[in-house]
KEVEXTI-947944 format. One record per residue (C-alpha): residue in one letter; x, y, z. Coordinates in nm, 3 decimals. Layout:
N
 code       u       v       w
    A       X       Y       Z
...
***
This chain:
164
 code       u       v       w
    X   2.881   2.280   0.599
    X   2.765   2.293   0.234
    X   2.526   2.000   0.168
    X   2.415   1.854  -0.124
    X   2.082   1.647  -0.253
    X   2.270   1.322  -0.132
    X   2.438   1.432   0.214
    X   2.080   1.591   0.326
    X   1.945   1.277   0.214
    X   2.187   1.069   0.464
    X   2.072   1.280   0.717
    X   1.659   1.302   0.652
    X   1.696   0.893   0.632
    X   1.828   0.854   0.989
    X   1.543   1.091   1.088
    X   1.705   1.446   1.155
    X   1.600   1.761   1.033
    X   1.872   2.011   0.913
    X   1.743   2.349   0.933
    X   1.941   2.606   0.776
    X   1.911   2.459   0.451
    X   1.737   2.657   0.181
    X   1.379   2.515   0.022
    X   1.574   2.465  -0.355
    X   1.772   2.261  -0.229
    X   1.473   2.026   0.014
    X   1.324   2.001  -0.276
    X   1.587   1.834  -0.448
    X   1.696   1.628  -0.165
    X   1.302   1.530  -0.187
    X   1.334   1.485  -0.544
    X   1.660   1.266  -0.518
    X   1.459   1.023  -0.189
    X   1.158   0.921  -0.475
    X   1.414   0.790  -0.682
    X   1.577   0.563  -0.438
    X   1.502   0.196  -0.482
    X   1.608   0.083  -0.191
    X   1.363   0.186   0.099
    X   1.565   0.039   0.380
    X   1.751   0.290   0.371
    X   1.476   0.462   0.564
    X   1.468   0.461   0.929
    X   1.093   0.470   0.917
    X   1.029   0.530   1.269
    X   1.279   0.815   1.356
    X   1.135   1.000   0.990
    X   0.765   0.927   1.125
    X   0.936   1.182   1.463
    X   1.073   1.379   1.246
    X   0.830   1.452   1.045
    X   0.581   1.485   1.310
    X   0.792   1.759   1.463
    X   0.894   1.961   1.132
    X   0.687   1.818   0.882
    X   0.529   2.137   0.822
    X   0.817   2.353   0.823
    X   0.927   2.070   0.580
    X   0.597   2.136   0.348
    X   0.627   2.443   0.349
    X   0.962   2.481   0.185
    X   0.915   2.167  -0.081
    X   0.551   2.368  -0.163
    X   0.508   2.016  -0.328
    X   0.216   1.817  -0.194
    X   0.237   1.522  -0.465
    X   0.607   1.515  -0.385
    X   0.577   1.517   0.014
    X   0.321   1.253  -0.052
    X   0.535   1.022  -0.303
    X   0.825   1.017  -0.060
    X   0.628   0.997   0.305
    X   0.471   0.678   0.125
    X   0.830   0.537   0.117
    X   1.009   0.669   0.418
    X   0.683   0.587   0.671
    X   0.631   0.226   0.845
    X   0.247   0.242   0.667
    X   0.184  -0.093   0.874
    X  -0.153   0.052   1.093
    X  -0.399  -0.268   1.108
    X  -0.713  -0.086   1.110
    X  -0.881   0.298   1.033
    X  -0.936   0.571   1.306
    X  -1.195   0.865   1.357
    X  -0.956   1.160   1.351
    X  -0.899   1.537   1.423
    X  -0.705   1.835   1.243
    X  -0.723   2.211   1.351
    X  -0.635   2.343   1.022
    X  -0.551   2.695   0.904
    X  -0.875   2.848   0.655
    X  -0.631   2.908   0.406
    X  -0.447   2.622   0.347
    X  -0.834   2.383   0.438
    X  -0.972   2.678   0.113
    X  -0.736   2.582  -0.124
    X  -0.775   2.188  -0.096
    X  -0.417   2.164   0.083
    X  -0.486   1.978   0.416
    X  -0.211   1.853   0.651
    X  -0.102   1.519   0.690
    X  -0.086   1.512   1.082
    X  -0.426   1.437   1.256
    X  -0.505   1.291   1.589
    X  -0.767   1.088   1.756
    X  -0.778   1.365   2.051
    X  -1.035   1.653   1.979
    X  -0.931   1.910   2.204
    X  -0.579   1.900   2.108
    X  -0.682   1.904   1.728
    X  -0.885   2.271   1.847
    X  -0.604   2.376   2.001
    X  -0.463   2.376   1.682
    X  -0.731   2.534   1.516
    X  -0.753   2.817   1.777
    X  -0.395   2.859   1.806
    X  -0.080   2.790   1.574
    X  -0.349   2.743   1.289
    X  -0.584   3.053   1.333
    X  -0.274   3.262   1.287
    X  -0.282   3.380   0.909
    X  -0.619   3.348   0.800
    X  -0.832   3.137   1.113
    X  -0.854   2.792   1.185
    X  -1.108   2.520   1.135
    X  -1.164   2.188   1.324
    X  -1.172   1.895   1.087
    X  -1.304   1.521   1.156
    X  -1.316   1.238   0.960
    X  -1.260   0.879   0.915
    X  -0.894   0.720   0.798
    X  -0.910   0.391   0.682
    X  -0.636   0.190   0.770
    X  -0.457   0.253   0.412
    X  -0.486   0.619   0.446
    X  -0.210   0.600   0.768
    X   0.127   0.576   0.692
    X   0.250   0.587   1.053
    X   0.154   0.640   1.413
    X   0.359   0.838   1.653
    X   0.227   0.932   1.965
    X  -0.107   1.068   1.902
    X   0.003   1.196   1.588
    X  -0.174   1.028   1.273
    X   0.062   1.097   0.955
    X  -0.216   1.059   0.642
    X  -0.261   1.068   0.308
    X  -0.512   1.298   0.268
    X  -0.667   1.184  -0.017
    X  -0.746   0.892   0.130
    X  -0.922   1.013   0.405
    X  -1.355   0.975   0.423
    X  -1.661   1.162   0.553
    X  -1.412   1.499   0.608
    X  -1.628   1.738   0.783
    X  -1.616   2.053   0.962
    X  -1.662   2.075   1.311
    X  -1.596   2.459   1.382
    X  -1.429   2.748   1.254
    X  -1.233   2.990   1.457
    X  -1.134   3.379   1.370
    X  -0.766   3.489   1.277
    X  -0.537   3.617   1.580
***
């Protein structure tokens, strides 16, 4: 099936992920979502799922942080009450050149798994903490914190782990 900006929307909205589609044409599918006036449209709950499961497949392909950002403020619930103390294992690349994830987590070790595993792959990992207050979460799923960045306060590092 041969999608378009509009049809992938459709399907992103309800809150599933179509993979074999190429990163041109997420980013215009990204592109065409910001413009959209009409947020319920979003099915904010199943797109906090989804993007908890392929956000960073998703990222990767719209290599558009600003845009990610502009269109997870629309499509997430963004309704948390109060801030957190929260986790990332980061890759060193990606933590180097100011690009931090938006998924954190209250739970430590499963943030250094992270960093030790899946993250340590390219270039090492490194354990991140710091404080979210409540504007900086756009939605809770599991224990999986979706963020704005940004927004988040006292970021430090914890530890840093070698490259497998």
């Amino acid at each position: 099936m041969k999608h378009s900006p509009q049809s992938l929307a459709k399907q992103f909205c309800l809150g599933a992920y179509v993979n074999a589609v190429d990163a041109q044409l997420w980013r215009a599918t990204f592109e065409y979502l910001t413009r959209i006036t009409d947020d319920t449209v979003f099915q904010k709950t199943q797109i906090a799922s989804l993007w908890t499961q392929y956000g960073g497949d998703l990222r990767a392909k719209v290599k558009d942080d600003d845009l990610v950002l502009k269109l997870l403020k629309k499509a997430l619930p963004n309704d948390v009450a109060q801030g957190a103390t929260l986790y990332r294992g980061e890759s060193w690349f990606l933590f180097d050149q100011h690009q931090i994830g938006f998924c954190w987590t209250p739970d430590e070790a499963l943030a250094t798994r992270y960093a030790k595993g899946l993250n340590a792959v390219e270039s090492g990992g490194v354990l991140l903490k710091c404080h979210a207050p409540a504007q900086a979460i756009l939605a809770i799923t599991g224990d999986v914190y979706l963020c704005d960045p940004r927004q988040l306060l006292r970021l430090t590092t914890l530890a840093l782990f070698p490259k497998l």
